[in-house]
C-alpha atoms as an extended CHARMM CRD file, in Angstrom:
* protein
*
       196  EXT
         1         1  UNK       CA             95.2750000000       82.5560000000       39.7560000000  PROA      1               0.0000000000
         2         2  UNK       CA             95.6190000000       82.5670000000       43.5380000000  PROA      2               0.0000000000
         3         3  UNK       CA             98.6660000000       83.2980000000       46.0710000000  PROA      3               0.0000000000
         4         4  UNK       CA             99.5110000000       81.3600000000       48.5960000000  PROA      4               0.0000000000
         5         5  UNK       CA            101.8830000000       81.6930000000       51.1120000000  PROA      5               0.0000000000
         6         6  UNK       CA            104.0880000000       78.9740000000       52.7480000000  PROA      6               0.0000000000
         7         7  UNK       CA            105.4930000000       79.4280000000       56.2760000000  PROA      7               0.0000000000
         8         8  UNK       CA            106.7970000000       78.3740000000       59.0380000000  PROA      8               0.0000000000
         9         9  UNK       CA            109.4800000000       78.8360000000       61.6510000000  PROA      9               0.0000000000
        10        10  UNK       CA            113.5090000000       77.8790000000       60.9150000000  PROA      10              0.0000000000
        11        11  UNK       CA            113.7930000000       74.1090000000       60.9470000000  PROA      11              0.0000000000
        12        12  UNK       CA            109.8350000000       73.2930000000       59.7260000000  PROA      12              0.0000000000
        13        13  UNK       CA            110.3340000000       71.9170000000       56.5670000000  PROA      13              0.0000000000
        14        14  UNK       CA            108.9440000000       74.6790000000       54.5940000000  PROA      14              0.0000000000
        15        15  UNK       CA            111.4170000000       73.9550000000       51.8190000000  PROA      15              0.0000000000
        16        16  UNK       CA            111.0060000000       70.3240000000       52.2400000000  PROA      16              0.0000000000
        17        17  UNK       CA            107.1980000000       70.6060000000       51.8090000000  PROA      17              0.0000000000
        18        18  UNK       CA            107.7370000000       73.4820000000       49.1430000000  PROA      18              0.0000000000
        19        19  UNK       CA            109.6970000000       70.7800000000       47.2100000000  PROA      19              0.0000000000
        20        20  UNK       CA            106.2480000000       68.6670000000       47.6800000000  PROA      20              0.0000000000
        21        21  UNK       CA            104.3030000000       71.2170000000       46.0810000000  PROA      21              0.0000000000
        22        22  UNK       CA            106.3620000000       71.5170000000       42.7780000000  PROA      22              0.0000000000
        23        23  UNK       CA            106.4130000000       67.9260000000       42.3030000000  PROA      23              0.0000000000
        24        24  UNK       CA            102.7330000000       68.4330000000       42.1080000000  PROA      24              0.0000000000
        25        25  UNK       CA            103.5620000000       70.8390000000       39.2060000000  PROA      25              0.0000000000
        26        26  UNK       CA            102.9350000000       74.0660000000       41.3580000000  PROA      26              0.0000000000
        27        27  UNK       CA            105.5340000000       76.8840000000       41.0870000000  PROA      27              0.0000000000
        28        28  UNK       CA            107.1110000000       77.9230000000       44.4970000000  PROA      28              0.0000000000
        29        29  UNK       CA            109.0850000000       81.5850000000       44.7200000000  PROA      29              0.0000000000
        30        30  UNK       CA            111.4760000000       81.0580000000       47.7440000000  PROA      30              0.0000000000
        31        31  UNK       CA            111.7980000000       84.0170000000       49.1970000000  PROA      31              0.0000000000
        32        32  UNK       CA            114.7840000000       83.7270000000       50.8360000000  PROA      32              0.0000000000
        33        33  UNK       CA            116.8150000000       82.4980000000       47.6640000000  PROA      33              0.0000000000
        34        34  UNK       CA            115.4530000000       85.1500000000       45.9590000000  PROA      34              0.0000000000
        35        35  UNK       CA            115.9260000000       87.9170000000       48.9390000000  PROA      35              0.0000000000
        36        36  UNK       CA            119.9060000000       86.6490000000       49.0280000000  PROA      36              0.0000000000
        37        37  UNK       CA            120.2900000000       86.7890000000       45.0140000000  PROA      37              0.0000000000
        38        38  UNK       CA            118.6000000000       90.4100000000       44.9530000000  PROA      38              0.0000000000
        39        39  UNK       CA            121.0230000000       91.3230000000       47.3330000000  PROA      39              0.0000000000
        40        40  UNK       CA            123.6920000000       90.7550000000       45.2640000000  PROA      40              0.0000000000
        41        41  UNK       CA            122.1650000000       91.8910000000       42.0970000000  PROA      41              0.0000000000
        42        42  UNK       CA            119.8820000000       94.5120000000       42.3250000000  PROA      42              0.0000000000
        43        43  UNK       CA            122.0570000000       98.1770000000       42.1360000000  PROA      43              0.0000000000
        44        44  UNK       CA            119.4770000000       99.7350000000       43.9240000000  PROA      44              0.0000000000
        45        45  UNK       CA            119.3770000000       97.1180000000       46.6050000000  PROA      45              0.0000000000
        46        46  UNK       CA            123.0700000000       97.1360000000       47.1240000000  PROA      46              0.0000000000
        47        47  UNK       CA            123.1090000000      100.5710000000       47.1020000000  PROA      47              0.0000000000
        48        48  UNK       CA            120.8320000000      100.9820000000       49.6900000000  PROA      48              0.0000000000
        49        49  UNK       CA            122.3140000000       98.2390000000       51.6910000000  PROA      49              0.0000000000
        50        50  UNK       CA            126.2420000000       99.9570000000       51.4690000000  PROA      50              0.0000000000
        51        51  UNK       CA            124.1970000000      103.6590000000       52.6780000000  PROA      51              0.0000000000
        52        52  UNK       CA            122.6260000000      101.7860000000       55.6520000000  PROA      52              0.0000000000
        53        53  UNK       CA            125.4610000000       99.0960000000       57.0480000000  PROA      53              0.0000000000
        54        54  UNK       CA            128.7630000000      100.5630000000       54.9150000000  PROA      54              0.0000000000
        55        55  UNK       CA            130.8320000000       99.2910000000       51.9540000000  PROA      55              0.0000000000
        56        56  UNK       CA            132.3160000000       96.5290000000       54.5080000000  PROA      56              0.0000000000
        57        57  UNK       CA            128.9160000000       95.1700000000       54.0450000000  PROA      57              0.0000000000
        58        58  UNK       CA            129.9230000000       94.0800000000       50.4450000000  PROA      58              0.0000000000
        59        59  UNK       CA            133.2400000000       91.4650000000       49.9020000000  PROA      59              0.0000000000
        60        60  UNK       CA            134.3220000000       90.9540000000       46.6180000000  PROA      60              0.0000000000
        61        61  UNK       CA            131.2420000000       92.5930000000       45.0390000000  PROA      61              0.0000000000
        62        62  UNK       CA            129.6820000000       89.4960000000       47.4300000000  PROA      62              0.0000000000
        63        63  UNK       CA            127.3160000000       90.1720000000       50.1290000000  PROA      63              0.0000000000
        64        64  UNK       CA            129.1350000000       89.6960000000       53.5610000000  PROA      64              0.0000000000
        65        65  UNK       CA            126.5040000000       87.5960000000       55.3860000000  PROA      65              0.0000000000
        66        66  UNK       CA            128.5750000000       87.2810000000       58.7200000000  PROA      66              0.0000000000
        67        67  UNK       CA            129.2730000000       90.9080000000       58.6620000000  PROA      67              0.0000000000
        68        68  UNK       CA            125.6560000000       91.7540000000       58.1220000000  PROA      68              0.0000000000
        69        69  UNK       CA            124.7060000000       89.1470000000       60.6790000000  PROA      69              0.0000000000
        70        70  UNK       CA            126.3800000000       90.9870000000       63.1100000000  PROA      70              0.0000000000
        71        71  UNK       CA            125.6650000000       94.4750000000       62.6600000000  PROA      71              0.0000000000
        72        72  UNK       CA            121.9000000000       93.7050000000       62.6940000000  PROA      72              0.0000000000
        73        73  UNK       CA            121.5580000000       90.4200000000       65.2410000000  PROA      73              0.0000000000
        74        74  UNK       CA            120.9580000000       92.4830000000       68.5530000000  PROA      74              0.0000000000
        75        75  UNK       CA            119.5850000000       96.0110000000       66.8600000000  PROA      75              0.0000000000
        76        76  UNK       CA            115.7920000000       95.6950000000       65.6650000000  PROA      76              0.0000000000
        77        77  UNK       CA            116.0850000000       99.1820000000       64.3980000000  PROA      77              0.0000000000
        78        78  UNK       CA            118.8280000000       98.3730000000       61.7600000000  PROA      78              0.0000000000
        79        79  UNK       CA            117.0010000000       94.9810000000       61.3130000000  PROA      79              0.0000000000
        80        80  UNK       CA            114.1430000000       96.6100000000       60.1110000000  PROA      80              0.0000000000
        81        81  UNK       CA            115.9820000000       99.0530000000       58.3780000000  PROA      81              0.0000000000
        82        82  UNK       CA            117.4020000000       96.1720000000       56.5030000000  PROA      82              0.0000000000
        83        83  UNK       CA            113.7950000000       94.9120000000       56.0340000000  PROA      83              0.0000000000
        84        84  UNK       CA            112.6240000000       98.0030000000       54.2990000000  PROA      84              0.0000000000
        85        85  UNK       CA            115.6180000000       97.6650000000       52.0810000000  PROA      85              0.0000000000
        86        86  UNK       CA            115.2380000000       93.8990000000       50.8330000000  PROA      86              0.0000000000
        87        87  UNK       CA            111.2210000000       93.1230000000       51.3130000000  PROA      87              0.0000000000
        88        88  UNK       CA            109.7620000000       95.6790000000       48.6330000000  PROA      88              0.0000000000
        89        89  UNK       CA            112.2270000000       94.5970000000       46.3470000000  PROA      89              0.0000000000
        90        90  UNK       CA            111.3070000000       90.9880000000       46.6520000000  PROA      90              0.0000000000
        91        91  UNK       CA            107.8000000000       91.6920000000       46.9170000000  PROA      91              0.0000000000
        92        92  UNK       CA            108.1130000000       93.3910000000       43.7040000000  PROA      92              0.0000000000
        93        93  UNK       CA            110.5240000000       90.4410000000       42.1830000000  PROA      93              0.0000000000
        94        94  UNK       CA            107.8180000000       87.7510000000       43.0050000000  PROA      94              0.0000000000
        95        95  UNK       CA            104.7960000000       90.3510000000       41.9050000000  PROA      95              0.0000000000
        96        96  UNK       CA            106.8440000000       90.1290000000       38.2120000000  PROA      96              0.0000000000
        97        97  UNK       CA            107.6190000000       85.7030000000       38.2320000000  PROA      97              0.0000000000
        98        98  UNK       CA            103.7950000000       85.5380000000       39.1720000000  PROA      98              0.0000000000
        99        99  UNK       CA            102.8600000000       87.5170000000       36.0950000000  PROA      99              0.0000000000
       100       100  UNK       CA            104.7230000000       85.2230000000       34.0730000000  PROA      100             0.0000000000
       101       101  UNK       CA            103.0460000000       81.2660000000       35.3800000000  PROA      101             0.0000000000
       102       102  UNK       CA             99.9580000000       80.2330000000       33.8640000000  PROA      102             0.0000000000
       103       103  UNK       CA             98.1440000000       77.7460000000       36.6300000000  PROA      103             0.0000000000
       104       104  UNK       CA             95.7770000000       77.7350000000       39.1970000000  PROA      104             0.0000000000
       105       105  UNK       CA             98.0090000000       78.9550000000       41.8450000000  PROA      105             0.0000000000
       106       106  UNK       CA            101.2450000000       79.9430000000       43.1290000000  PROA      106             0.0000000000
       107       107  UNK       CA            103.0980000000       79.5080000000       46.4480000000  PROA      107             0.0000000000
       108       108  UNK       CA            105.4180000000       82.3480000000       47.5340000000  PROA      108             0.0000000000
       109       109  UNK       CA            107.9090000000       80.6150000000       50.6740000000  PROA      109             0.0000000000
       110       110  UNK       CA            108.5230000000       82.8080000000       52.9550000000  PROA      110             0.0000000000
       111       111  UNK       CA            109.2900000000       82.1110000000       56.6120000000  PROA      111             0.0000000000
       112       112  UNK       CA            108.7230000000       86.1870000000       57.9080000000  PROA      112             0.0000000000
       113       113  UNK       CA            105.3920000000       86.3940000000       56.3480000000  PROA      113             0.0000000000
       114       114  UNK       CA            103.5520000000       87.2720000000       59.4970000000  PROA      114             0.0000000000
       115       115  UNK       CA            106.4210000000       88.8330000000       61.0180000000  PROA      115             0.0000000000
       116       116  UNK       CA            106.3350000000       91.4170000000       58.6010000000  PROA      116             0.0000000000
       117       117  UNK       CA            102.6550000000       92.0570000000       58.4990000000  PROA      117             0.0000000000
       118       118  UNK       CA            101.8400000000       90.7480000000       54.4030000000  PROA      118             0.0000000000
       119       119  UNK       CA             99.2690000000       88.1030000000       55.1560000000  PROA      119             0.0000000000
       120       120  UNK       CA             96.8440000000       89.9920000000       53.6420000000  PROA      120             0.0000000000
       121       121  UNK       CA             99.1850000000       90.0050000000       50.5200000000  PROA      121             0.0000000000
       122       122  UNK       CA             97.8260000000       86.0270000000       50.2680000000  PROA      122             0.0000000000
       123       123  UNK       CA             94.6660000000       84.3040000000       49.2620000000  PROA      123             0.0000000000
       124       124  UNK       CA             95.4130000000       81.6150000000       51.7740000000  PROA      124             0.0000000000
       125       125  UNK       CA             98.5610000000       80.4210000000       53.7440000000  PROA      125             0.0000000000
       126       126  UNK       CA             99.8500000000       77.3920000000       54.8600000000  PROA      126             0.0000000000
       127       127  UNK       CA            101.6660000000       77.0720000000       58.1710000000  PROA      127             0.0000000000
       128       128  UNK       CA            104.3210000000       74.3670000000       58.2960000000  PROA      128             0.0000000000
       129       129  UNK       CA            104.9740000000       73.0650000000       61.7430000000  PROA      129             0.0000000000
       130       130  UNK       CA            107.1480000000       70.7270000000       64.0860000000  PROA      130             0.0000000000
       131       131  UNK       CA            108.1030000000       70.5160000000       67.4130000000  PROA      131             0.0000000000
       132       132  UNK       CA            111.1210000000       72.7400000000       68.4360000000  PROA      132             0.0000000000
       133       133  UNK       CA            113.2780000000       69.9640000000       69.4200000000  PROA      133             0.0000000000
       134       134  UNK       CA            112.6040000000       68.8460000000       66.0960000000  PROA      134             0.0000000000
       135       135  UNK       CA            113.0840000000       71.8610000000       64.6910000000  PROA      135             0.0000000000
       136       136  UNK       CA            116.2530000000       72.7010000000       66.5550000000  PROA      136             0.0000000000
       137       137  UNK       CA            117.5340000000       69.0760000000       65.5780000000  PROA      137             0.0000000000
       138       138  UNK       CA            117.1760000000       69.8260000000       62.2500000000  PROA      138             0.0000000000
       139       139  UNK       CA            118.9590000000       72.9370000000       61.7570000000  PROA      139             0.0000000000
       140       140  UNK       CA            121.6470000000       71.7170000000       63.6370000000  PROA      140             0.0000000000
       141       141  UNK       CA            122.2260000000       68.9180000000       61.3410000000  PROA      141             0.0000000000
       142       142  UNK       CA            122.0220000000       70.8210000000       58.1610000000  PROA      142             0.0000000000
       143       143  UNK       CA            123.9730000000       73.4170000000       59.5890000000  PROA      143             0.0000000000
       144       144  UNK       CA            127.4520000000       72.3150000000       61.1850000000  PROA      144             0.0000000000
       145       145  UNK       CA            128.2920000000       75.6520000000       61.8180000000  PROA      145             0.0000000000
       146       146  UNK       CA            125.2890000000       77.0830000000       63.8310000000  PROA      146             0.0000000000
       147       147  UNK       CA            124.5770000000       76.7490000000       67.2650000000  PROA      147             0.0000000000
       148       148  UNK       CA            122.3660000000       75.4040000000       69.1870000000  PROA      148             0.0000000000
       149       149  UNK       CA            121.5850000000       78.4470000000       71.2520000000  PROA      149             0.0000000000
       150       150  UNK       CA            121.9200000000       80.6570000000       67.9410000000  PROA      150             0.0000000000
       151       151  UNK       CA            118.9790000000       78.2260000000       66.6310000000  PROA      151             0.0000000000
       152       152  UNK       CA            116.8640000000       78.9220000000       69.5870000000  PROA      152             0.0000000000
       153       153  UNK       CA            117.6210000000       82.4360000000       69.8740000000  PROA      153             0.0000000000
       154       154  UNK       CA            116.2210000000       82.8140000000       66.1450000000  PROA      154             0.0000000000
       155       155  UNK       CA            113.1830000000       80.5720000000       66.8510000000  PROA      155             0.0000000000
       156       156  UNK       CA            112.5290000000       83.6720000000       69.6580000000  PROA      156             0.0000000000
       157       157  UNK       CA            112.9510000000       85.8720000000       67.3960000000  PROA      157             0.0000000000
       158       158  UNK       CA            109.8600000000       84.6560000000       65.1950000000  PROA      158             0.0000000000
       159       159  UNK       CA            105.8870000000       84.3720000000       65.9640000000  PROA      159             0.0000000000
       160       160  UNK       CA            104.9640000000       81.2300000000       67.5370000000  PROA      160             0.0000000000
       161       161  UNK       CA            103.0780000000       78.6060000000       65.8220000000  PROA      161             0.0000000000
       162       162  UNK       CA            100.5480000000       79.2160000000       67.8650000000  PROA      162             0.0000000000
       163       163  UNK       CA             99.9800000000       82.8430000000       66.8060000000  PROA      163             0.0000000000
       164       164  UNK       CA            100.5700000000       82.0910000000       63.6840000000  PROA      164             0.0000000000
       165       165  UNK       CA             98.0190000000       78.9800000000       63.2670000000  PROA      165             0.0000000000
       166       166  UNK       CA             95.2410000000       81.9410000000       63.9180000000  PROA      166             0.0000000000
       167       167  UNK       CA             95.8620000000       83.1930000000       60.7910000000  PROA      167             0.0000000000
       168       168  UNK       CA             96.6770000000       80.2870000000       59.0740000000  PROA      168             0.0000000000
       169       169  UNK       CA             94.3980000000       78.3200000000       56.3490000000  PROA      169             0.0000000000
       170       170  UNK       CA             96.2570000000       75.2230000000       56.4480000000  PROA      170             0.0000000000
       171       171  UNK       CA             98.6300000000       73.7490000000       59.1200000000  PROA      171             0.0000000000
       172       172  UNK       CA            100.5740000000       70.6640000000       58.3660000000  PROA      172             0.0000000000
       173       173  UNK       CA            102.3450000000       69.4010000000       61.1790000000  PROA      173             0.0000000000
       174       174  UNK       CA            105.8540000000       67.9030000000       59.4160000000  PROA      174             0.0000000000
       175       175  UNK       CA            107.2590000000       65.0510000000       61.0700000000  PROA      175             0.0000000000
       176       176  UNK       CA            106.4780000000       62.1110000000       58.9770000000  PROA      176             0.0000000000
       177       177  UNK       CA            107.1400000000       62.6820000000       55.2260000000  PROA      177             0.0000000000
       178       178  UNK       CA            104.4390000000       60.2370000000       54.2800000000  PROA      178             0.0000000000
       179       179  UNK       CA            101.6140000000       62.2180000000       56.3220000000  PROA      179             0.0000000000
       180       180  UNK       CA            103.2880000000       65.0310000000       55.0390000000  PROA      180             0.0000000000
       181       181  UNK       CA            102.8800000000       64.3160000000       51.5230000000  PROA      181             0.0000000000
       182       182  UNK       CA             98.9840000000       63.4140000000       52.0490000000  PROA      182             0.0000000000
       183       183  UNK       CA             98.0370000000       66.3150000000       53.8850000000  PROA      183             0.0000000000
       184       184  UNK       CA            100.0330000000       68.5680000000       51.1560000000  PROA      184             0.0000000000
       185       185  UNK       CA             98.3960000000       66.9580000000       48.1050000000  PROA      185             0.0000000000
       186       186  UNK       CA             94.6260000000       66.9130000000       50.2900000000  PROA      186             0.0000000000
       187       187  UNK       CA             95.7480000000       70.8970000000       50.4240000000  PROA      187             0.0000000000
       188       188  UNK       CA             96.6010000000       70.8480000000       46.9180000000  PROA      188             0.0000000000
       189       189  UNK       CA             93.2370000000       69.3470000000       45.7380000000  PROA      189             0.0000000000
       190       190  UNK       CA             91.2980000000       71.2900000000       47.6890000000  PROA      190             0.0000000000
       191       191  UNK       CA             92.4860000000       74.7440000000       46.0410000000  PROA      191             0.0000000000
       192       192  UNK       CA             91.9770000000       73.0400000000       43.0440000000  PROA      192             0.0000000000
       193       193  UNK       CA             88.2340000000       72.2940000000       43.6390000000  PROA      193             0.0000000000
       194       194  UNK       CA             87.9140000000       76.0430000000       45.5150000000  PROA      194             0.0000000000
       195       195  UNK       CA             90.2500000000       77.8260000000       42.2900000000  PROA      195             0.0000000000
       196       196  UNK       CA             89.7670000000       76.5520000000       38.9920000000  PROA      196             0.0000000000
């Protein structure tokens, strides 16, 4: 069994074109589901948060996302602090589901993966893409209460396409769902020919 990695920046479709994938009967970890649920589950991650950001970090044994947000949106140090926290303990998290599926491969979501250095944790990775306006327009409509400067500020934050796409296997440029779908199930077949 192979890994692959899905990426792409906020407002791509990654999730969209993850969904794509499991209809196709391949198992997706999403990362960021599972990053927010370890969060508030995991003692040692909790823990570990509460030493580095305080017990205000924590709301009715809840994680405070807004609180958290703020402590960590203009300070890369604690953001990466924060990173060293939740990462290994996702990495490890996925390393355990994986164990468990029985197919040709898997797809691990994540949208930091080279942001955080793990593309040689993959076999291959697919890059989802889409213009920013699109992508902007998208998050803005899913997402009544984010702005649209707060969407471009996080789109900054990230690797452009462009770097990424060097490193990339696969690109699939998302803006019409039926191309979309083809170019995901040509992707699909072709680690099936290449991994079974």
């Amino acid at each position: 069994m192979i890994t692959v990695g899905l990426t792409g920046g906020i407002g791509s479709g990654k999730t969209t074109v993850a969904g794509m994938f499991e209809d196709l009967g391949i198992p997706v970890y999403n990362s960021d589901k599972q990053a927010k649920k370890l969060m508030n589950t995991s003692q040692e991650v909790v823990s570990a948060i509460k030493k580095l950001l305080g017990d205000e970090a924590y709301y009715l044994d809840e994680i405070d996302r807004g609180y958290i947000a703020k402590k960590v949106f203009n300070d890369d140090e604690l953001l990466g602090e924060l990173n060293a926290i939740v990462h290994p303990a996702v990495r490890q998290h996925f390393i355990e589901w994986r164990a468990n599926q029985n197919v040709s491969y898997v797809i691990q979501e994540s949208a930091l993966i080279f942001e955080i250095g793990s593309q040689d944790f993959y076999d291959k990775i697919i890059l989802v893409t889409a213009p920013e306006n699109v992508r902007i327009a998208r998050v803005l409509h899913r997402d009544n209460q984010t702005s649209e400067k707060d969407v471009k500020a996080r789109i900054d934050n990230q690797l452009s396409d462009s770097e990424k796409m060097i490193s990339s296997h696969f690109v699939i440029e998302n803006l019409d769902l039926k191309l979309t779908k083809a170019k995901v199930r040509e992707i699909h077949h072709q680690l099936l020919r290449e991994y079974q």
